[in-house]
C-alpha positions in Angstrom: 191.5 -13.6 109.5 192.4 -14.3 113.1 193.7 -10.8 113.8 191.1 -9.8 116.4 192.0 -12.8 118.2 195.6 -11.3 118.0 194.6 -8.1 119.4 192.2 -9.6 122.8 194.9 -12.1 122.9 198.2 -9.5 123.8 197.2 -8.5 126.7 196.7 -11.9 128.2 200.5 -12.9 126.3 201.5 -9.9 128.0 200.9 -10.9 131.4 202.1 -14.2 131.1 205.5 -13.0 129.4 206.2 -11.9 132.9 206.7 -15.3 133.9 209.1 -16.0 131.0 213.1 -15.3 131.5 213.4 -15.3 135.7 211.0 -12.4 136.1 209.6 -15.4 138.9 213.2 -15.1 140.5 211.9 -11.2 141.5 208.5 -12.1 142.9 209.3 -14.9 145.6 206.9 -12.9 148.0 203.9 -14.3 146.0 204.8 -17.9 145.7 205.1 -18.1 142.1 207.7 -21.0 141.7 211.2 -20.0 139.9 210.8 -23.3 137.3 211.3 -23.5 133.5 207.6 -25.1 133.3 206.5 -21.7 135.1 207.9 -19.8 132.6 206.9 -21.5 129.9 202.7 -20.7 130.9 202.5 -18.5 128.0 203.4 -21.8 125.8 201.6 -24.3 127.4 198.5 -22.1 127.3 198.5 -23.0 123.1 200.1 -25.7 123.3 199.2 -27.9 126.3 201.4 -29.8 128.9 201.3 -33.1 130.5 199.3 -31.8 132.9 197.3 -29.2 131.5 195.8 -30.2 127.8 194.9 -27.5 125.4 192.3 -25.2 125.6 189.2 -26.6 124.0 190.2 -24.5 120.2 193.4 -25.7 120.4 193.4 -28.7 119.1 191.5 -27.8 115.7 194.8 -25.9 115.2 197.4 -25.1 117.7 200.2 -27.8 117.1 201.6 -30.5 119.7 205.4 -29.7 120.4 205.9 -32.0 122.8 208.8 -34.5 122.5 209.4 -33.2 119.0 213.5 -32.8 118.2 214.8 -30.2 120.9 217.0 -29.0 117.3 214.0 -28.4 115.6 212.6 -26.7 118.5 215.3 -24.4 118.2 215.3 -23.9 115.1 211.4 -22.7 114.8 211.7 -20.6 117.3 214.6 -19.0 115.9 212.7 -18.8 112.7 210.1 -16.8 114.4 212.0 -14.9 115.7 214.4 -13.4 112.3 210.5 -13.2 110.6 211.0 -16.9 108.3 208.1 -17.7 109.9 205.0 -15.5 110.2 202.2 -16.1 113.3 202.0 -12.9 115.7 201.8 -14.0 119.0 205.1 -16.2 118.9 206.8 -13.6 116.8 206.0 -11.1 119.8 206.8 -13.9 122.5 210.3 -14.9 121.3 211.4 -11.5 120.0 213.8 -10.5 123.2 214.5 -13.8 124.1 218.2 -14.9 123.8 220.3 -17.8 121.9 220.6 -19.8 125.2 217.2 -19.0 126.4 215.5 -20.3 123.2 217.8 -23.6 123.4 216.8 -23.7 127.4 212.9 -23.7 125.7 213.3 -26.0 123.1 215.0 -29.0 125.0 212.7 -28.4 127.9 209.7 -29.1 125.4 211.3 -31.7 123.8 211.1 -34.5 127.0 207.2 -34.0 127.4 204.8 -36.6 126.4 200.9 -34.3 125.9 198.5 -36.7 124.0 197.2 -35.6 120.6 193.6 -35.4 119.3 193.2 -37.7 116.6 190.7 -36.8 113.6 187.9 -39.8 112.9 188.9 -41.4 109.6 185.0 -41.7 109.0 185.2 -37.8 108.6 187.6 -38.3 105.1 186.7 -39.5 102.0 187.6 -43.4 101.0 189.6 -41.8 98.2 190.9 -38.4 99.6 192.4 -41.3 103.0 194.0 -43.6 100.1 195.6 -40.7 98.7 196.9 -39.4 101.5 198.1 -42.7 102.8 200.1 -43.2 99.5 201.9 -40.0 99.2 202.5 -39.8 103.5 204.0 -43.8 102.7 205.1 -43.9 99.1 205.1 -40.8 97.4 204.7 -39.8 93.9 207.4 -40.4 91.5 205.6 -38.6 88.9 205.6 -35.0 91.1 209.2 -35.6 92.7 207.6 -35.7 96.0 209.4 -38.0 97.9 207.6 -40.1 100.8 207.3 -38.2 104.2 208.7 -40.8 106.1 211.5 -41.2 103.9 212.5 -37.7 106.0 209.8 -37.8 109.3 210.9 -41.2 110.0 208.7 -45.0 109.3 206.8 -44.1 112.6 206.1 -40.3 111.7 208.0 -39.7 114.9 210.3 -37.5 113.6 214.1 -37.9 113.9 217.0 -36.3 115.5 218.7 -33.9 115.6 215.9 -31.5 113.8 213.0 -33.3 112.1 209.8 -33.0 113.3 207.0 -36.0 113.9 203.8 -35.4 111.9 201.7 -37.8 114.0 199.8 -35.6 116.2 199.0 -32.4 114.4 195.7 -31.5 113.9 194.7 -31.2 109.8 193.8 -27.5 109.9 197.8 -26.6 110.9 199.2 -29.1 108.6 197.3 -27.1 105.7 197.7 -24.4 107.3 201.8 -24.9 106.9 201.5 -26.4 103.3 199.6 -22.5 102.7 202.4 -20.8 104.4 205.2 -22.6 102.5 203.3 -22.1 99.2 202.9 -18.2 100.2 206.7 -18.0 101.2 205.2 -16.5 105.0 207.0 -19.5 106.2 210.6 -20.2 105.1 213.9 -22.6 106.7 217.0 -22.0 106.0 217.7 -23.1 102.3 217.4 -25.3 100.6 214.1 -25.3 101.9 213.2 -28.9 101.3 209.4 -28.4 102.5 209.0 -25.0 100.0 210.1 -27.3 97.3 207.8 -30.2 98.1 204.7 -27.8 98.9 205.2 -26.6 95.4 204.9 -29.5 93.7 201.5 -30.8 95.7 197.8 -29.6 94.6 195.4 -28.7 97.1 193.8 -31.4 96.7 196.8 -33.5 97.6 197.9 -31.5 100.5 194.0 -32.1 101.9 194.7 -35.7 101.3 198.0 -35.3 103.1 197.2 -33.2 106.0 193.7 -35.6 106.4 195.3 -38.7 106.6 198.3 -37.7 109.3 195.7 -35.8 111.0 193.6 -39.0 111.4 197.2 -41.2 112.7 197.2 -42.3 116.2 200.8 -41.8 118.4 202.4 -44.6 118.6 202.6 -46.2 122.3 206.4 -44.5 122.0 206.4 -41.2 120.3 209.8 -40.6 120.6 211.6 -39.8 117.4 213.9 -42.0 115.5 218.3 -41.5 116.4 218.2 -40.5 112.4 216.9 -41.4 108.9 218.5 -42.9 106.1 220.7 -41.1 104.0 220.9 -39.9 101.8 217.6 -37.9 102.2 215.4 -37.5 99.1 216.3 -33.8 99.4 218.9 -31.5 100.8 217.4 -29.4 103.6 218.9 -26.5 105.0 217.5 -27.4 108.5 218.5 -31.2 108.3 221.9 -31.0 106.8 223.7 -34.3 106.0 227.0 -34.5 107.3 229.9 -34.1 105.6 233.0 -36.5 105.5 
């Protein structure tokens, strides 16, 4: 029900959309510096920057992009843009934006470091934490739900070219997601490995899941791995392994 917060929240996008694709280039008069972190404000606003953290909701929801795979960058922000993936304000940011522009985006987010809340383990239940750590670590056999860091890499880092890091994202956007991929609001190019795995997970699971990543401290390097191991536990149309 956040659609009021949609509405107030245009006009502000609005204004800082100016500030997206060169429009600085036109204003030198007023000192506003021609940089890709300048035109990025509207981002950073949500999503925080090495020097400018998220605003004070933002971390109950708003997810860290920073450092994550410049391909899966890309690739979301493509995915808001053709409608795969359903949130407003980044459908209405990225909607005249270009190919190259988007890729410019991506890869400049990818090389920042932003630190992440993380959520006290004290606030999960003993059992609701051991679940979570299982199926994150080891998955269930029993479900086909393969381990995430079979995929997201032994750190949670994420891996290149396109997987994300789950380390870092606050529990309300990781259920949040797990919703969205139940729903079909959010989709990847198919196969769409996390549609498939969402489906197979009860709530109560996907609590456990999103509780116990949420509650994961960054490593001292959050970079993400050079690759996984393949073959993945699941074909993904956004990951796809290469073909001899």
């Amino acid at each position: 029900m956040r659609l009021p917060v949609f509405r107030s929240a245009l006009p502000f996008v609005a204004s800082l959309l100016a500030t997206l694709p060169h429009a600085a280039a036109a204003q030198p008069e007023r000192g506003v510096p021609d940089t890709l972190g300048q035109r990025v404000a509207a981002c950073t606003s949500c999503h925080g920057s090495p020097t400018r953290p998220p605003p004070t909701q933002g971390p109950d929801y708003y997810p860290r992009i920073a450092g994550k795979p410049a391909g899966y960058l890309y690739n979301q922000l493509q995915n808001f843009r053709a409608g795969r993936r359903q949130y407003p304000l980044m459908t209405y940011m990225v909607d005249h934006l270009s190919d190259d522009y988007l890729r410019e985006i991506a890869t400049y987010f990818s090389t920042q470091h932003v630190a992440a809340p993380v959520l006290a383990r004290g606030s999960v239940p003993p059992g609701q934490l051991e679940r979570g750590r299982e199926l994150v670590l080891r998955g269930d056999a029993t479900l086909k739900v393969p381990a995430c860091v079979a995929c997201h890499g032994q750190r949670l880092t994420g891996a290149l070219p396109g997987i994300p890091g789950l380390v870092g994202l606050p529990r309300d956007y990781i259920n949040a997601q797990f919703g969205a991929w139940r729903n079909g609001t959010r989709r990847a190019h198919t196969p769409d490995c996390m549609a498939t795995i969402a489906g197979r997970l009860s709530l109560a699971d996907v609590a456990a899941v999103s509780g116990w990543l949420a509650s994961e401290p960054l490593p001292a390097d959050p970079a993400p791995d050079a690759d996984v191991a393949h073959p993945m536990p699941l074909e993904c149309g956004s990951q796809p392994e290469a073909r001899p």
